[in-house]
C-alpha positions, 0 to 999 in steps of 0.5 A, spaced: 771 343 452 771 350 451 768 356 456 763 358 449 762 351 447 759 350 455 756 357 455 752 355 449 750 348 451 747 350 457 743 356 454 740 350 448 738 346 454 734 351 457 732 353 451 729 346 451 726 345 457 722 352 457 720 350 451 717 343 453 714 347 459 710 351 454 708 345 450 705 342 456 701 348 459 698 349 451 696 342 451 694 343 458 689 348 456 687 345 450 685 339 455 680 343 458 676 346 451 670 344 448 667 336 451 672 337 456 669 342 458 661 340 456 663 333 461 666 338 467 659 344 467 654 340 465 648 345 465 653 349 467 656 350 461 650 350 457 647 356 461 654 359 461 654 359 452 646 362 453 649 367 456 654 369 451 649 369 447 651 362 443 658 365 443 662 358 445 669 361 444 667 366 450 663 361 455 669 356 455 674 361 455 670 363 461 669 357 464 677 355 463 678 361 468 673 358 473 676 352 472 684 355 472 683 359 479 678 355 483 679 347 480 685 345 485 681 348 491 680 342 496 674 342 500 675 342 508 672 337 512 665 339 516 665 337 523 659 332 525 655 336 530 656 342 525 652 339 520 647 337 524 646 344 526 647 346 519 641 341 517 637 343 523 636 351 521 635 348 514 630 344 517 627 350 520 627 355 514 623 349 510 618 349 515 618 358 515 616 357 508 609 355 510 608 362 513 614 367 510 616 364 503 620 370 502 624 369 509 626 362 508 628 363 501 632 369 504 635 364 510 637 359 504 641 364 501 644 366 508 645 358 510 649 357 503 653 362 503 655 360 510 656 353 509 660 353 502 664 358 506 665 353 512 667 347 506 673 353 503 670 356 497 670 364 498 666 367 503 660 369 502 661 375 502 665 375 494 658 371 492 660 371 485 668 368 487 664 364 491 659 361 486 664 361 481 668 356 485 662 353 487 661 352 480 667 347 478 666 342 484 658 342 484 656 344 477 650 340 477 646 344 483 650 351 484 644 354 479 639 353 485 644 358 489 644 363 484 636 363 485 635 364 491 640 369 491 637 373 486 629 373 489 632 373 496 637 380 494 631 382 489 630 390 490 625 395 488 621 395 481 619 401 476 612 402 481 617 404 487 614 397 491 619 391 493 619 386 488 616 379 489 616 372 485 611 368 485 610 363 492 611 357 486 618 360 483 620 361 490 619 355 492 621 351 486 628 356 488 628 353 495 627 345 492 633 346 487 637 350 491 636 345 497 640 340 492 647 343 492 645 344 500 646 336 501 651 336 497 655 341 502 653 338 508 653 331 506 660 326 508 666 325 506 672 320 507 675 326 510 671 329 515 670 326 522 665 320 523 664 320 515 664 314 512 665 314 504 666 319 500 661 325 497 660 323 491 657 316 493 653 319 498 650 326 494 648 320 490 645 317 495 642 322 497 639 325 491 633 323 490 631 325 495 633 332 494 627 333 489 623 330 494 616 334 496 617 337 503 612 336 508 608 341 505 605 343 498 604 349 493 597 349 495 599 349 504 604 355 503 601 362 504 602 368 499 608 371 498 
């Protein structure tokens, strides 16, 4: 066999191969569109095409991206005591809301961001690198993070006064955002004293998640 006759052989085989590569990538990203997509995000997706303006095209090539850079992230174990600490000073932000609903809400936000961070996700401090991330792998919840985000960093209004929401807004922002937190915290086969996987105890546990708290609307004080 000649030199030219091998030469060439080798570069239809690449040839072949980067082209099989490519096929697969096109199928991959196709994969992810439209239902897939929808069945991924759930509300996320319908609030992400609300955004877009209706535009479907925009929202899924966005949430795509979420899925390309953050789907592969693997959430780190939580050490036992960890948790507790973290549910405590949740415990204790749910009480502070009786007498300083703004506070709760801004501690809430602060606890969020600390514990996704313990769990892998971003820091903190990227909260919309974060969030995105957050989004992939806890669709269904990580809206009641961006609520209490938003009134906990909610600045100055037109009349030159802080902007206040309303004590029902904050505290449904604290319910919702309380879901994702259980999420978060709740154990998985990988964590130390864990038992089952997160899935099975998110569901367990999310009844409760929407549950009253050990006050009323009507007990919590103005903001």
């Amino acid at each position: 066999m000649s030199t030219g006759l091998i030469v060439a052989l080798i570069v239809i085989g690449a040839v072949v191969v980067i082209g099989a590569a490519a096929l697969l990538t096109l199928r991959r990203r196709r994969g992810v569109g439209g239902r897939d997509l929808k069945r991924r995000f759930g509300p996320e997706y319908e609030r992400t095409v609300a955004r877009y303006d209706g535009d479907t095209r925009a929202a899924e090539r966005e949430l795509a991206e979420r899925l390309e850079r953050h789907g592969e992230l693997r959430e780190r174990p939580l050490e036992a005591e960890r948790r507790r600490a973290y549910e405590q000073r949740w415990q204790a932000a749910q009480e502070l809301f009786v007498d300083s609903p703004r506070d709760a809400v801004t501690e809430a936000d602060r606890l969020l961001a600390e514990v996704a961070g313990a769990r892998g996700f971003p820091d903190g401090g990227h909260y919309e690198e974060q969030v995105a991330a957050l989004s992939v792998h806890h669709a269904d919840h990580v809206h009641g993070y961006r609520r209490v985000h938003r009134i906990a960093r909610a600045g100055v209004g037109a009349d030159g006064q802080p902007e206040h929401a309303a004590t029902e807004e904050m505290r449904e922002a604290m319910v919702e955002a309380r879901a994702l937190f259980e999420d978060l915290v709740a154990p998985t086969r990988h964590d130390a004293g864990g038992s089952g996987d997160r899935r099975s105890s998110s569901h367990a546990r999310h009844g409760r998640a929407h549950q009253p708290w050990g006050f009323t609307r009507h007990h919590a004080k103005g903001s």
